[in-house]
FIKOL-904741 format. One record per residue (C-alpha): x, y, z; residue in one letter; residue number from 0. Coordinates in steps of 0.2 Angstrom, whole numbers, plus 5000, padded with zeros to 4 digits. Last residue first. Layout:
# FIKOL-904741
u, v, w, aa, i
X, Y, Z, a, NUM
...
//
This chain:
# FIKOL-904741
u, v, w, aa, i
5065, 4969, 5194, x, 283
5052, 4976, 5211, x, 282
5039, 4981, 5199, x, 281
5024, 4988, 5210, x, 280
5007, 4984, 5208, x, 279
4995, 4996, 5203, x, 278
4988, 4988, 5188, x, 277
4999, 4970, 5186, x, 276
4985, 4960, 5178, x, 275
4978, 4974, 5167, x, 274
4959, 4977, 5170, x, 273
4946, 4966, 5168, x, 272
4930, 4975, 5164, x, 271
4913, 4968, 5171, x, 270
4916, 4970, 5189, x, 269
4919, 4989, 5190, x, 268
4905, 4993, 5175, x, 267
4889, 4996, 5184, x, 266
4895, 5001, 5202, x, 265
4911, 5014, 5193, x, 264
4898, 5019, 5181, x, 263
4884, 5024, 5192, x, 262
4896, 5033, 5203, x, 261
4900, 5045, 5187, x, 260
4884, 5046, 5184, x, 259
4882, 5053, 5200, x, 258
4897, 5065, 5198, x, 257
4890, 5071, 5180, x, 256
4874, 5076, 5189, x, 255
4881, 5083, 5204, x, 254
4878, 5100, 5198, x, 253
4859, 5098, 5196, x, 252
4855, 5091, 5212, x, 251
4862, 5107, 5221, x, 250
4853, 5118, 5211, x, 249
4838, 5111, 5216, x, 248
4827, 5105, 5202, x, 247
4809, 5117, 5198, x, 246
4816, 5120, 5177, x, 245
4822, 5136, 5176, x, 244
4827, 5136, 5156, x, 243
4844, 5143, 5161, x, 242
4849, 5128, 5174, x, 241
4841, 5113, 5166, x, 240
4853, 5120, 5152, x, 239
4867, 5120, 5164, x, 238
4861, 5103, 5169, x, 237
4862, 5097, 5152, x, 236
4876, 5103, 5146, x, 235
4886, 5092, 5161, x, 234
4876, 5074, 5155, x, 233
4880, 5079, 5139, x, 232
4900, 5082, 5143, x, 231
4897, 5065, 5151, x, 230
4892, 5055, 5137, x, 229
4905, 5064, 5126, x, 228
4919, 5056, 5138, x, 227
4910, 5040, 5137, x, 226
4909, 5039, 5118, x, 225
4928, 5046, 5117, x, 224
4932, 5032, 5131, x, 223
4924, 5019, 5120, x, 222
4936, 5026, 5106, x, 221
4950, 5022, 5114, x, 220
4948, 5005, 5123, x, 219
4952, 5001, 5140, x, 218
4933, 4997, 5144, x, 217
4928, 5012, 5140, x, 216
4919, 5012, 5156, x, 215
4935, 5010, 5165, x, 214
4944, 5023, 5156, x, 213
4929, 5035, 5159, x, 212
4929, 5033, 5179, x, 211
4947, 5039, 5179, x, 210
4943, 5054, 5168, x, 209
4931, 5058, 5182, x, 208
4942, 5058, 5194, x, 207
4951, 5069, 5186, x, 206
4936, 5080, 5177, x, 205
4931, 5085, 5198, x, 204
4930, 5103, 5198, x, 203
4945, 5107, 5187, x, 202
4943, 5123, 5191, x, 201
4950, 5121, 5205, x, 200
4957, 5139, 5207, x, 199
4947, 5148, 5194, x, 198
4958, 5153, 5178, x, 197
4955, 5163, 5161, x, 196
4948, 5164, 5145, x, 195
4936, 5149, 5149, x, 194
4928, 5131, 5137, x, 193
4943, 5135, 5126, x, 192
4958, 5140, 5132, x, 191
4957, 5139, 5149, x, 190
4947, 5123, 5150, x, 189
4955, 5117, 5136, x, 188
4975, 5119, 5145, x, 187
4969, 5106, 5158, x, 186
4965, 5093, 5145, x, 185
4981, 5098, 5137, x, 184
4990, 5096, 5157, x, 183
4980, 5078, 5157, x, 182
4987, 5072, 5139, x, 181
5006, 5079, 5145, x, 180
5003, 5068, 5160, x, 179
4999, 5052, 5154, x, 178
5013, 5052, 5141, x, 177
5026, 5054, 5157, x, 176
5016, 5041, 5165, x, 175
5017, 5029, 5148, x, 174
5035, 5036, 5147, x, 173
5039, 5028, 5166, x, 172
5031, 5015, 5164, x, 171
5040, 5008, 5149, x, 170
5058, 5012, 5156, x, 169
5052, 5003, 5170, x, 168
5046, 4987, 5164, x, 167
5062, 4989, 5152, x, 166
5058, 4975, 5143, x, 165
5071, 4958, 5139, x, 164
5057, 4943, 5137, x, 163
5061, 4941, 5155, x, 162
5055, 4960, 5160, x, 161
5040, 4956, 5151, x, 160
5037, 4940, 5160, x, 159
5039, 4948, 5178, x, 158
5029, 4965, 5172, x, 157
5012, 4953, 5166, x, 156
4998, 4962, 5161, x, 155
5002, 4982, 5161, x, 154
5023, 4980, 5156, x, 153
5014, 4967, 5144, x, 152
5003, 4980, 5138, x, 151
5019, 4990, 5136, x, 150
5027, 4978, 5126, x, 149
5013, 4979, 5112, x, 148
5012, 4996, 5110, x, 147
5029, 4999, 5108, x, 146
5027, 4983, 5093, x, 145
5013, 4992, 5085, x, 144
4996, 4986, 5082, x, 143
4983, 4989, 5096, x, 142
4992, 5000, 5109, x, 141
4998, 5012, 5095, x, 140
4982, 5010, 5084, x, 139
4970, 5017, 5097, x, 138
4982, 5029, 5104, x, 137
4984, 5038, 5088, x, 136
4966, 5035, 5084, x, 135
4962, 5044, 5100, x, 134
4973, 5057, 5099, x, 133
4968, 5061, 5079, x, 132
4950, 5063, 5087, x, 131
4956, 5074, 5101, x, 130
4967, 5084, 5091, x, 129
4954, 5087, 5076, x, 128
4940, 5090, 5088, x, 127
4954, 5103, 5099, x, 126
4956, 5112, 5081, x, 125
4940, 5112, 5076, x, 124
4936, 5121, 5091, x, 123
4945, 5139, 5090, x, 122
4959, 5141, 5099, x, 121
4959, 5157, 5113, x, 120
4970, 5168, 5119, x, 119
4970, 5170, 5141, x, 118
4963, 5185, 5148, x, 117
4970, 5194, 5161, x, 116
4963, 5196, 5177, x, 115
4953, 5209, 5185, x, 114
4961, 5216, 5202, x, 113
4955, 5210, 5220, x, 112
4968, 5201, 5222, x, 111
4984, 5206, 5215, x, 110
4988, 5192, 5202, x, 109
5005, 5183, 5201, x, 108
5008, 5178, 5219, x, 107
4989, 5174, 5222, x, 106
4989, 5164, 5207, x, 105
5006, 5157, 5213, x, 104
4997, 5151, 5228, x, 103
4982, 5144, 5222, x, 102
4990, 5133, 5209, x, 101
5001, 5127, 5223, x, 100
4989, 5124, 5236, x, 99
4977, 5113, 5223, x, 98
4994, 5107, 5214, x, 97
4999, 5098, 5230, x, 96
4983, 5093, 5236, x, 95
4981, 5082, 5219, x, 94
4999, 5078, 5219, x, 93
4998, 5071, 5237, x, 92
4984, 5061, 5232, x, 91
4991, 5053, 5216, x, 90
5004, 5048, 5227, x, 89
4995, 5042, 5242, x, 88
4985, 5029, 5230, x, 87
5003, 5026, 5220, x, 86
5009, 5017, 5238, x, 85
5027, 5021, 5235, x, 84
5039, 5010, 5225, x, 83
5053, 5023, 5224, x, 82
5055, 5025, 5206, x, 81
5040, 5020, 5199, x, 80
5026, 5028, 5213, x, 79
5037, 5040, 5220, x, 78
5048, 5047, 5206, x, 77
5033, 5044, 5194, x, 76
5022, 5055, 5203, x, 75
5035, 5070, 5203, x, 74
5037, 5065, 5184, x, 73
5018, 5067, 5181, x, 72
5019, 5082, 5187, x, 71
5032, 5090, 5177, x, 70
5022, 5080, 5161, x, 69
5008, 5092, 5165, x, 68
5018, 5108, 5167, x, 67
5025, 5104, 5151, x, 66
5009, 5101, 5139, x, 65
5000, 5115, 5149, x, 64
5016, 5126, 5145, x, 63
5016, 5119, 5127, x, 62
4997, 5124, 5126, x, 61
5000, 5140, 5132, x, 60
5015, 5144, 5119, x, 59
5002, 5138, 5105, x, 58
4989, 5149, 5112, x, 57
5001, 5167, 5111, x, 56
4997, 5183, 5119, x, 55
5012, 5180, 5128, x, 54
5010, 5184, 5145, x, 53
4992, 5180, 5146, x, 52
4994, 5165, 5139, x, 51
5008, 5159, 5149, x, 50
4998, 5160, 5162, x, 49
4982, 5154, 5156, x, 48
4990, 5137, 5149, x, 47
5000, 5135, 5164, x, 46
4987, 5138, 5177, x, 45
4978, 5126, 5166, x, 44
4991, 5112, 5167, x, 43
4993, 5116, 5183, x, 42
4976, 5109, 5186, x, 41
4974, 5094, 5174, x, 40
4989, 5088, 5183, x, 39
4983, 5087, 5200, x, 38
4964, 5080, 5193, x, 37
4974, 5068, 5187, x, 36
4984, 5064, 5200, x, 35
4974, 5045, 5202, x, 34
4988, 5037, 5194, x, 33
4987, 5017, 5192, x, 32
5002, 5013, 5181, x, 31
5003, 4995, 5175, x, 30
5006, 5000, 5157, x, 29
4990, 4999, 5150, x, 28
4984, 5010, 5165, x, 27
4995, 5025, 5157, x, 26
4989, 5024, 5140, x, 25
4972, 5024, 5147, x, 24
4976, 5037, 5161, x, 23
4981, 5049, 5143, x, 22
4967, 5044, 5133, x, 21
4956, 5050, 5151, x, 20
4965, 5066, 5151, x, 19
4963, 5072, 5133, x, 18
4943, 5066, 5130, x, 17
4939, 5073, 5149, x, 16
4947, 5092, 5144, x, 15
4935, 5085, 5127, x, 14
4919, 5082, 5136, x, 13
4914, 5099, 5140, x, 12
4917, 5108, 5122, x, 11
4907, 5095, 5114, x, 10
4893, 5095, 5125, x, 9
4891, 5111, 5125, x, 8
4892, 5111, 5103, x, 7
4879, 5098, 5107, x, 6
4865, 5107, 5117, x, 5
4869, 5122, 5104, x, 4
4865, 5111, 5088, x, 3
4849, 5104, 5098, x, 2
4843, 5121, 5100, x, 1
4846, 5127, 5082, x, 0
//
């Protein structure tokens, strides 16, 4: 029964890393670096718990997540696709922005000091049954179909792509789009499952996390799925470090998924080839 709870915990706390990271994947195949993940994750929790709350409905939170998400991902995409800006600064920006902004609305809608609402909640099977049918989805889009074939060649080789007739930016810009309404889901299960309401950042890190996991999946779906449920293990586990009072600091114990995060980045960051044209701008 122990080892059944450990890995519900770890289910719950990998899928927000699941959504975003399929989403970066499907983004990063195109030639997109975007680093506002954690950004988008973000106010796409405000807007699950918001919405929520207001409505009492989980299907209305989720489509506020999915569009609050994709919002984001469009103020990115005016910068980084439309004007050719440094998508390192971009991503940054949007990370700070949502930080303050999520903040400040939560400020403007709640009196502090009061009790919040309480957001509805779905019940697990259904974010299983999304992430997996996500992953597949994305697995067999980027593998076998002709969409998914011309935006790996947006990712590999935008010059040639745009010769053979793409729309290298057309392509871009709906991987991006398609990257943020995964990362505004991922943000909408932190309300809506793994919380009932919001904490500003509650995000915590799962952004640059989800960046980590696309590299260690080796730009493949299902290794990300792996990798995300590696982490949400390594995160169970310190809380139940944590509640059985093991002698670790607390300290120590909440910066084991950022730790094995760094160990990622050094092990697999010269091993896996990513696209030819990641992060650089297409000028056509």
């Amino acid at each position: 029964m122990l080892e059944l709870g450990f890995a519900f915990a770890a289910l719950r706390l990998s899928a927000p890393l699941g959504f975003a990271a399929l989403g970066e994947l499907v983004a990063q195949r195109s030639g997109v670096l975007n680093i506002g993940i954690e950004g988008m994750m973000l106010t796409g929790a405000f807007a699950a718990f918001a919405a929520g709350a207001a409505t009492g409905s989980a299907p209305l939170a989720c489509a506020a997540a999915v569009a609050a998400g994709t919002a984001m991902a469009g103020v990115f995409g005016a910068f980084a696709i439309g004007r050719r800006a440094d998508p390192i600064v971009c991503g940054t920006g949007l990370n700070l922005l949502a930080l303050g902004g999520t903040g400040t609305a939560q400020r403007l809608l709640y009196a502090p000091g009061e009790p919040l609402p309480s957001a509805p909640q779905i019940a697990w099977p259904v974010w299983v049954a999304l992430l997996a049918l996500g992953a597949l989805g994305v697995g067999l889009f980027l593998a076998y179909s002709r969409p998914g074939l011309r935006l790996r060649a947006a990712g590999e080789r935008a010059e040639a792509a745009h010769a053979q007739g793409i729309d290298v930016r057309r392509v871009r810009w709906s991987a991006t789009l398609f990257g943020g309404a995964c990362a505004g889901l991922g943000g909408a299960c932190l309300t809506l499952w793994i919380s009932d309401t919001f904490v500003e950042n509650m995000t915590a890190g799962r952004g640059f996390i989800a960046l980590a996991l696309v590299l260690f999946g080796a730009f493949r779906a299902w290794r990300i799925l792996a990798g995300a449920a590696l982490f949400g293990a390594a995160s169970a586990l310190q809380f139940r470090l944590q509640a059985a009072g093991v002698e670790i600091p607390y300290n120590l114990l909440l910066m084991t998924p950022y730790v094995l995060t760094l160990a990622v980045l050094a092990l697999f960051a010269g091993r896996v080839r990513p696209p030819g044209d990641l992060a650089r701008p297409f000028e056509g």
